[in-house]
N, C-alpha and C positions, 0 to 999 in steps of 0.2 A: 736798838737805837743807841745804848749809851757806848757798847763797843765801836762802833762806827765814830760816832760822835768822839770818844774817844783817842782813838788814831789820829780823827783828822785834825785834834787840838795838837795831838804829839808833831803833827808832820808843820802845823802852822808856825809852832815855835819854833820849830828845825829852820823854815822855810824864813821865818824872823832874822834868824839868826844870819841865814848865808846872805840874805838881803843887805843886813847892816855890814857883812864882811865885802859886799861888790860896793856901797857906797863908801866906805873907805878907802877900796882900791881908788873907784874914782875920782875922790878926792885926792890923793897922792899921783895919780898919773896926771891930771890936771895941773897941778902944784909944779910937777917934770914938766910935762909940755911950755908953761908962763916961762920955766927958768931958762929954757932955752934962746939961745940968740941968734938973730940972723946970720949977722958976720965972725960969728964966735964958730958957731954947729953947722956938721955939714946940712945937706938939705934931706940924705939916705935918713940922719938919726932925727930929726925932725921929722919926717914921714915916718918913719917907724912909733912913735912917741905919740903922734895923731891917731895912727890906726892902732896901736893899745888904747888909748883913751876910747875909740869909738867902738873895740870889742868890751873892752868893762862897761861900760854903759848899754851894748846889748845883751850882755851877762845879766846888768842889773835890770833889765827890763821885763827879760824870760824872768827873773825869782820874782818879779811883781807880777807876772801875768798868773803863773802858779799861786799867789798869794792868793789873789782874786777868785781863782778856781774856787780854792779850797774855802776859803772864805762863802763862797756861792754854796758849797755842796753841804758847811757845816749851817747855814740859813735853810735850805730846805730840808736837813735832816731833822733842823726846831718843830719845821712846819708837819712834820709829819703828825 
């Protein structure tokens, strides 16, 4: 149990980590996308700018889903 237990504290922190690194990105591709203008930017780098933001935001959604995992497997490894 405690090997187990373990790991899956090692891989939560990991998993911590890359989470806080996608909601950064978020934040910054968010921040790009506001600063852009209508009549400034074409419409290509505005589209482009949208569809980064909506792949960091499914990036950041997979390392939450993984959180939850792990989070679930290090609960019933207590329970054992």
């Amino acid at each position: 149990m405690d090997d187990k237990y373990l790991i899956l504290s090692l891989a939560k922190r990991e998993i911590e980590k890359k989470l806080e690194r996608a909601q950064a990105d978020i934040k910054k591709k968010s921040e790009k996308l506001r600063q852009l203008d209508v009549f400034r930017d074409s419409k290509a780098r505005r589209r482009n700018a949208r569809i980064a933001l909506t792949c960091a935001c499914e990036e950041r959604d997979r390392w939450e889903r993984r959180l939850e995992i792990v989070n679930k497997w290090m609960e019933e490894i207590k329970n054992e």
